[in-house]
C-alpha positions as CSV (number, residue, x, y, z in Angstrom):
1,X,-125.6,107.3,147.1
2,X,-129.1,106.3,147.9
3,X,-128.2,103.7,150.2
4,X,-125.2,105.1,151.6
5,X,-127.7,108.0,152.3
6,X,-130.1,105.3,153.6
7,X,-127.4,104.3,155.9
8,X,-124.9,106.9,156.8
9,X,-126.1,107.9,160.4
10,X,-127.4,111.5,161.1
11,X,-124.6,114.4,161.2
12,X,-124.6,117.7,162.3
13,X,-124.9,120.9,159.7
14,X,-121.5,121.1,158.9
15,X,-119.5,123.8,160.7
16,X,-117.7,126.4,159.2
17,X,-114.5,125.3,157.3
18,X,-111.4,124.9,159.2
19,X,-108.9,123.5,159.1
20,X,-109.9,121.1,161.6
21,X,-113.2,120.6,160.0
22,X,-111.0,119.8,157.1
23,X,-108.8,116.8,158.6
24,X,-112.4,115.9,160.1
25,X,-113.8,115.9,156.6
26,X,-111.0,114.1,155.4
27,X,-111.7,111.4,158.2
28,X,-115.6,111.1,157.4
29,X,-114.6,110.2,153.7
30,X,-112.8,107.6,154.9
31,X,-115.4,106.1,157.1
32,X,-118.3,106.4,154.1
33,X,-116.0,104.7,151.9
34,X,-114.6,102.1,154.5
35,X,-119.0,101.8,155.4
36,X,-119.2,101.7,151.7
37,X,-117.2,99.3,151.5
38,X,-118.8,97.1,154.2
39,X,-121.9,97.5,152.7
40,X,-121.1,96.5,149.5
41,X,-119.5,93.4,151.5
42,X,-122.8,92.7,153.2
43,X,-124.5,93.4,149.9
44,X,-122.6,90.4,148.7
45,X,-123.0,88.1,151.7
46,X,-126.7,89.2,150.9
47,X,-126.5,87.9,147.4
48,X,-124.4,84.8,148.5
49,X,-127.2,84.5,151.6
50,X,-129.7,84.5,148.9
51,X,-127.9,81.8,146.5
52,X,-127.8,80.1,149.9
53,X,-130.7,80.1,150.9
54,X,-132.1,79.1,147.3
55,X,-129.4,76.8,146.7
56,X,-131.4,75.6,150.6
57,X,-134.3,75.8,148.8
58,X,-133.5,73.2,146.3
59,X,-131.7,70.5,148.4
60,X,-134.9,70.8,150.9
61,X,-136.8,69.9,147.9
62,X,-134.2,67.5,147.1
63,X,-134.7,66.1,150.6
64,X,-138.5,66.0,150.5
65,X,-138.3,63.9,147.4
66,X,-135.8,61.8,149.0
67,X,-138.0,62.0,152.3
68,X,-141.1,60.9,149.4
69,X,-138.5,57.9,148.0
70,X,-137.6,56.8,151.4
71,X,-141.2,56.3,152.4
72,X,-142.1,54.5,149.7
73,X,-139.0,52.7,150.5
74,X,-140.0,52.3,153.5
75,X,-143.3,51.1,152.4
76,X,-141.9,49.0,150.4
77,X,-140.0,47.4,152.7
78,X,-142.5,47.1,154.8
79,X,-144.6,44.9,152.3
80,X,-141.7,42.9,151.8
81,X,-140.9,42.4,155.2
82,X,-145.1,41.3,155.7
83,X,-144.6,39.1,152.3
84,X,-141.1,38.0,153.9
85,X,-142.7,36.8,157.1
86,X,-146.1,35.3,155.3
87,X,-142.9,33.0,153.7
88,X,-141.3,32.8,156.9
89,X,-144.8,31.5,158.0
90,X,-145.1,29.2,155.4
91,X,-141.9,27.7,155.9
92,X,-142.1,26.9,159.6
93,X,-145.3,24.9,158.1
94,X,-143.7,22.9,156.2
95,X,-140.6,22.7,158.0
96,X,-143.4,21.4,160.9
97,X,-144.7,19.3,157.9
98,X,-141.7,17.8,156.8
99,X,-140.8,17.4,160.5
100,X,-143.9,15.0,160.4
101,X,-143.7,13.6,157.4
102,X,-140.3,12.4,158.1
103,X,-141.4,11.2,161.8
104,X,-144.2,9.2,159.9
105,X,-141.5,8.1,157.0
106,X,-139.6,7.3,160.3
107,X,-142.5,5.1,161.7
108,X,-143.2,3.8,158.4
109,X,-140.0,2.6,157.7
110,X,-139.9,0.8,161.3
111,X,-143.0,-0.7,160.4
112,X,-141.4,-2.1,156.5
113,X,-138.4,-3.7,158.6
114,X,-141.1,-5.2,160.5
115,X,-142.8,-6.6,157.2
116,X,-139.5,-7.3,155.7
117,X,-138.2,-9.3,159.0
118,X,-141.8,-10.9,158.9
119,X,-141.4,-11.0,154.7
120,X,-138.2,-13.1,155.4
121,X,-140.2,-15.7,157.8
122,X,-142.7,-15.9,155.5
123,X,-140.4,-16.6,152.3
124,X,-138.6,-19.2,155.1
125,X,-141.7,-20.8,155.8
126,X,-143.0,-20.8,152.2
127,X,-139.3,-22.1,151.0
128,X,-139.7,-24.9,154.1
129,X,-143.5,-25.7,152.3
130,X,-142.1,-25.7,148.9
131,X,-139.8,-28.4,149.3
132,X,-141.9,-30.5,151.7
133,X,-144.6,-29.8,148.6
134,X,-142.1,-31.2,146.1
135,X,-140.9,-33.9,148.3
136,X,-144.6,-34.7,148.4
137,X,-145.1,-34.6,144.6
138,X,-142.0,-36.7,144.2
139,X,-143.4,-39.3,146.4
140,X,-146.8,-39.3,144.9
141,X,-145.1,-39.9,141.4
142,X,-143.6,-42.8,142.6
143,X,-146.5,-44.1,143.9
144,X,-148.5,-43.9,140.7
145,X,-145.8,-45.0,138.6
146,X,-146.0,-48.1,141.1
147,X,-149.8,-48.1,140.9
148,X,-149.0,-48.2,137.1
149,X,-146.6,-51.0,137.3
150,X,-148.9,-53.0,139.5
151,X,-152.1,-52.4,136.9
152,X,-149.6,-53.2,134.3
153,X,-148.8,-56.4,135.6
154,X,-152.5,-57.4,137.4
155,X,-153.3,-56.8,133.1
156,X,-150.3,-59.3,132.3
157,X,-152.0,-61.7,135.1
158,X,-155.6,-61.4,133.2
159,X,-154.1,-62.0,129.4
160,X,-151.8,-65.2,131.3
161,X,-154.2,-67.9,129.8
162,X,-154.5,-66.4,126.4
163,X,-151.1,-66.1,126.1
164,X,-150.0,-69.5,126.9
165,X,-152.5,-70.0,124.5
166,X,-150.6,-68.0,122.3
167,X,-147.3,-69.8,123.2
168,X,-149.2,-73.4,122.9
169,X,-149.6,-72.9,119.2
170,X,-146.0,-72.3,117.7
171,X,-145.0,-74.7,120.6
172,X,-147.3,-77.2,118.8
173,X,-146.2,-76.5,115.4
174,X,-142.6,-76.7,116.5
175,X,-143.1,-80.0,117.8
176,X,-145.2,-81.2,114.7
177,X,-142.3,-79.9,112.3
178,X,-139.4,-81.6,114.3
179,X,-141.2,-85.0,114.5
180,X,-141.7,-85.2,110.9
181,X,-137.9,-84.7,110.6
182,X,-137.5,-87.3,112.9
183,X,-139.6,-89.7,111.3
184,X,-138.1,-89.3,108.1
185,X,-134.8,-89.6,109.4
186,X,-136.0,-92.8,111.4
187,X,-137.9,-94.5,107.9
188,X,-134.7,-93.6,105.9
189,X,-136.3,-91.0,103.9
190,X,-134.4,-88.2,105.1
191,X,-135.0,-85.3,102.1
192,X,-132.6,-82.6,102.8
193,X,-135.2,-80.5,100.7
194,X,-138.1,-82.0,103.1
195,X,-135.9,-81.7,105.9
196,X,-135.3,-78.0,105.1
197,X,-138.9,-77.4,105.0
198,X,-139.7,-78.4,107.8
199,X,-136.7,-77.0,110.3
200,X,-137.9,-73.3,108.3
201,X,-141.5,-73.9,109.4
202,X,-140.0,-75.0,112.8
203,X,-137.6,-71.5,112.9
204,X,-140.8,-69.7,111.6
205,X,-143.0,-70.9,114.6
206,X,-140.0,-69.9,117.2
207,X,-139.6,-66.4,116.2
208,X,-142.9,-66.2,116.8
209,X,-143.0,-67.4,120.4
210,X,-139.8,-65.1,120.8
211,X,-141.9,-62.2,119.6
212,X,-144.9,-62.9,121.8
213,X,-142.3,-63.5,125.1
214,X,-140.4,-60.6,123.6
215,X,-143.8,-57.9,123.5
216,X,-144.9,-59.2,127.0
217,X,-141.1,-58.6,128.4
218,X,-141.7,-55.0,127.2
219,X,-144.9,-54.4,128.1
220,X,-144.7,-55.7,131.4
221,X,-141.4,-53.4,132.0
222,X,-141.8,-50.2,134.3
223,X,-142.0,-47.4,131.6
224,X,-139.6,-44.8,131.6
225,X,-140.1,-40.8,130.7
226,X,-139.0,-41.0,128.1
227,X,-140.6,-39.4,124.4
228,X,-140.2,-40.4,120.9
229,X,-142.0,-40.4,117.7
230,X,-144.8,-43.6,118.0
231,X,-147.0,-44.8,115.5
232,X,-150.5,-44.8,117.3
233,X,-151.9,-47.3,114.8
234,X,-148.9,-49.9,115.3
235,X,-149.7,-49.5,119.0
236,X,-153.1,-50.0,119.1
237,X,-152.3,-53.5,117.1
238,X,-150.2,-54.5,119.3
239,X,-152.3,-53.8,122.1
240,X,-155.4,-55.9,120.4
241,X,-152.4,-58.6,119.9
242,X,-152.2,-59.5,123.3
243,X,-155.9,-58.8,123.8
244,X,-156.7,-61.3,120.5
245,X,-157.1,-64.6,122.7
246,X,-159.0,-63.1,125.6
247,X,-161.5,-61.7,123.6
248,X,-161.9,-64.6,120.9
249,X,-162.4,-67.1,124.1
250,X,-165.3,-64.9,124.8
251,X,-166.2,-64.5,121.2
252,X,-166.2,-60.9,120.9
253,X,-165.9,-59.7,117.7
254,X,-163.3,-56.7,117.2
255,X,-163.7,-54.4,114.3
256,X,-160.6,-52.1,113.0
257,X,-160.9,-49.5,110.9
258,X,-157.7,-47.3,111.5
259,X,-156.5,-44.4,109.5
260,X,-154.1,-45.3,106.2
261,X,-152.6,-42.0,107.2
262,X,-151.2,-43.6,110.1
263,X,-150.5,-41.0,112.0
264,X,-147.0,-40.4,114.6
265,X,-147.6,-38.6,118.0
266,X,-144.6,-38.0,120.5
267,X,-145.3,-40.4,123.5
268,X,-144.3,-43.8,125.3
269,X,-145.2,-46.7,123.2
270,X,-145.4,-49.1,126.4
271,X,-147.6,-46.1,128.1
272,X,-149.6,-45.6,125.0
273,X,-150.2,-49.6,124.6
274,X,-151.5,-49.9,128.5
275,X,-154.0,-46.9,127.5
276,X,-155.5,-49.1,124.6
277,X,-155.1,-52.2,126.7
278,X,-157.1,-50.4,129.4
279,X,-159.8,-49.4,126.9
280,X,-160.0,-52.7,125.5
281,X,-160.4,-54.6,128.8
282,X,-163.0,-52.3,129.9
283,X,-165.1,-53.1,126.7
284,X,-164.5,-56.7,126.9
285,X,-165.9,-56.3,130.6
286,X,-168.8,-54.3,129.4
287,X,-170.0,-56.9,126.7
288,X,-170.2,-60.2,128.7
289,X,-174.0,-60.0,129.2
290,X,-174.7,-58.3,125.6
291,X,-176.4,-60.3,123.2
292,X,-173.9,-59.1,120.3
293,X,-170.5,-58.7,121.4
294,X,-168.3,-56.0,119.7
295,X,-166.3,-53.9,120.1
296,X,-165.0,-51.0,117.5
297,X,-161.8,-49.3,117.5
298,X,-161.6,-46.1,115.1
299,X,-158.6,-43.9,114.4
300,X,-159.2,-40.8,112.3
301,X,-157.0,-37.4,112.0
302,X,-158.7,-34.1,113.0
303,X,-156.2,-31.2,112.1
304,X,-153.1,-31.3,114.2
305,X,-154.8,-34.5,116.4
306,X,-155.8,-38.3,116.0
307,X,-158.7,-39.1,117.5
308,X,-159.1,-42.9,118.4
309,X,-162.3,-43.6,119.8
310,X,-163.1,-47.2,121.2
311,X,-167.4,-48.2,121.5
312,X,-168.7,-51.1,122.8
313,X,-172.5,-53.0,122.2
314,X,-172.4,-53.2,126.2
315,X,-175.2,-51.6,128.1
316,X,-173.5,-48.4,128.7
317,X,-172.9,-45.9,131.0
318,X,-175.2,-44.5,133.9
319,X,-176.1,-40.7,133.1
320,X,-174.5,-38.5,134.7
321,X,-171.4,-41.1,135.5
322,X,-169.3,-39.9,132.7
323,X,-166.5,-37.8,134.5
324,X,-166.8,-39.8,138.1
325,X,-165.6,-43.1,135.7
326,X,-162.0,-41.4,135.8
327,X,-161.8,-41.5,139.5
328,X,-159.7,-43.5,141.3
329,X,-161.0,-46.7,142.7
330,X,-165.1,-46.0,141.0
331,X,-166.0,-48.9,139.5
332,X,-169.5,-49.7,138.3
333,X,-168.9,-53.5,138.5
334,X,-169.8,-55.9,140.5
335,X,-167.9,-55.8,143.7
336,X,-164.7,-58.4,143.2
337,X,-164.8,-57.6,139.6
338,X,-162.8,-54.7,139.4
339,X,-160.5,-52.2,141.4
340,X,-161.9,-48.7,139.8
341,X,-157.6,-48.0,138.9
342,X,-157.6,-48.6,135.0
343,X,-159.5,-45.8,133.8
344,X,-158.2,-43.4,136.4
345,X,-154.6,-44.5,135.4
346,X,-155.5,-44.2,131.6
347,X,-156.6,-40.5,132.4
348,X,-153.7,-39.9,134.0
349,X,-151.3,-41.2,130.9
350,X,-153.3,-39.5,128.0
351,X,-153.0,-36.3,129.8
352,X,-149.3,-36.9,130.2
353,X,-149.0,-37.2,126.4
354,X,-151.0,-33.5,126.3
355,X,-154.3,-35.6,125.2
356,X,-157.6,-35.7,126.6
357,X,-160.2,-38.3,127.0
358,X,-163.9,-38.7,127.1
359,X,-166.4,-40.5,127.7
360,X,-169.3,-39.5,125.1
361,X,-173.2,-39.7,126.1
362,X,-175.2,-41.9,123.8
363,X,-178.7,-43.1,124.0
364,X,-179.6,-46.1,126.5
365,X,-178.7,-49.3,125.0
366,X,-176.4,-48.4,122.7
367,X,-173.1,-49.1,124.8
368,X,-170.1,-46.7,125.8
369,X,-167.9,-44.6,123.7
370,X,-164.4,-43.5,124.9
371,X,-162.9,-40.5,122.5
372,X,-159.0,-40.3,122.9
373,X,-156.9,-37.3,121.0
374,X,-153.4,-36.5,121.0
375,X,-151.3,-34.0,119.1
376,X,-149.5,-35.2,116.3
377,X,-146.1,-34.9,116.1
378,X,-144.0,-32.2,114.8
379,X,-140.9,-31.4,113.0
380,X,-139.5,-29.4,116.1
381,X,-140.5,-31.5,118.8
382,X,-137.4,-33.4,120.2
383,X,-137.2,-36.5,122.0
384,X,-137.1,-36.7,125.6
385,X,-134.7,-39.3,126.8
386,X,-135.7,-41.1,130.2
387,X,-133.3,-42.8,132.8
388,X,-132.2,-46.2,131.9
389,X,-132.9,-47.1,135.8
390,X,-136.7,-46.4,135.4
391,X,-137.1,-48.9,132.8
392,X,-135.4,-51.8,134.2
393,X,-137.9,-54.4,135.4
């Protein structure tokens, strides 16, 4: 009643009841209740106004959190769009990076086909050297195998008079033998038993000859490559064989005293022979003025080597002479007395065999020493066949 007190508007003091102030009565009841009733309607729009404006209340607080997340979206955005360009800017470096490093990889890779093209001249040029170097090799072989060959056969011409000297002998005794059989037969006393005798000695005495024609045919053949198992003592006999009559005409006295071992190496028995027969000429040289002429030839094993070493009772070698000896064409003879070849060639065939030689210092006086080792043989080496052509004479 209060508030439809509050808001009913002012009336006049009621007039005295009619029956018109009845049907007027009638019609302000029904405008209090139809204001009453509009009232109350307003009291609710209040109240809905109110849940309105709280339920407002709540989505503007709604919004200023939203409003709070958005800017620290925003914030956040904006530090990713700084960190975003910072990466940006970092890859426009090195994309401007790469851009250089693959202009340089560009320049650098002109510049390898350059070296390659130039590579390729090269390799021609060095292929083009290589072969002329080989051809050159090749030829230079041949010529020392020649230079070998002719050494070989100026030593044949030396040893000529002791081997017809050699020859003279069994020649002799041939002769002797078959002019007793002759005789006999001619006096009637032909003794089949005598007879016999005497054609044996005769056979003897021609097998010899054959042998001594027979070693200088194969001595005085070119040498092939070829590599076998050799006997060095067998070789250094035969090599003071041929020497024997030389060096008993100048009455030099030759003293042996080779291993019982006898020891095989893998070498060329004619190359191996020329060494010795080198050695041995140049100590029958070095003699000739001595008072006592001899000469020593020793042969001894030393682990997986022979050593043969060769001295002479000749006056020796100059000091400091003992490596320039093994060059080609020095000599310390007498000029016309020697072509400075044979020791230079013997150097050249012992290393060829994989052995070394010396030539040792001793005191004034005392005469030259040559040391020679080779490698023995062993049970895997194999033998190296040489062409047939190389060894004809």
């Amino acid at each position: 009643m209060r508030t439809l007190q509050r808001h009913m508007p002012h009336l006049p003091p009621p007039a005295p009841l009619e029956e018109t102030e009845i049907g007027l009565y009638a019609r302000l009841r029904e405008r209090i209740q139809m204001l009453e009733s509009r009232l109350r309607g307003r009291d609710e729009h209040r109240r809905a106004m109110v849940h309105i404006m709280s339920d407002l209340n709540v989505a503007n607080k709604k919004l200023g959190n939203q409003r709070k997340a958005m800017l620290h979206i925003l914030a956040d955005y904006e530090n990713d769009r700084s960190r975003l360009a910072r990466q940006t800017e970092r890859l426009d470096n090195s994309r401007r990076a790469l851009l250089h490093i693959l202009t340089d990889s560009h320049q650098s890779n002109l510049k390898l086909e350059t070296s390659r093209k130039a590579m390729i001249h090269i390799m021609g040029d060095l292929q083009k050297t290589t072969d002329e170097i080989q051809r050159r090799e090749r030829e230079l072989r041949e010529k020392q195998e020649q230079l070998v060959q002719a050494a070989k056969l100026a030593t044949l011409g030396e040893l000529t008079t002791g081997v017809a000297h050699e020859l003279n002998n069994p020649l002799n005794n041939i002769g002797l033998f078959i002019g007793n059989v002759l005789d006999a037969v001619e006096l009637g006393k032909a003794d089949p038993a005598l007879i016999r005798k005497h054609l044996d000695n005769a056979l003897r005495q021609v097998r010899k000859a054959t042998e001594i024609i027979s070693h200088l045919r194969t001595f005085g053949r070119a040498a092939t490559a070829s590599r076998e198992p050799v006997r060095v003592n067998e070789i250094i006999e035969r090599a003071l064989s041929l020497m024997e009559q030389q060096l008993k005409s100048r009455q030099v006295t030759v003293v042996l005293d080779l291993t019982p071992d006898n020891p095989i190496v893998m070498g060329n028995a004619i190359q191996l022979e020329q060494v010795f027969i080198n050695l041995l000429a140049n100590a029958r040289d070095a003699v000739k003025e001595a008072r006592v002429k001899r000469v020593d030839v020793r042969s001894e094993l030393s682990g997986d080597d022979v050593s043969i070493m060769f001295t002479d009772t000749g006056p020796g070698i100059p000091e400091g002479l003992e490596q320039r000896i093994f060059d080609p064409f020095f000599t310390t003879k007498d000029v016309g007395q020697g072509t400075g070849l044979g020791l230079s060639i013997t150097y050249g065939i012992v290393k060829d065999h994989r052995g070394t030689i010396a030539a040792l210092k001793r005191p004034p006086g005392e005469g030259a020493a040559f040391a020679v080792t080779f490698p023995l043989a062993r049970e895997d080496d194999e033998p190296v066949v040489g062409d047939e052509d190389e060894g004809r004479a």
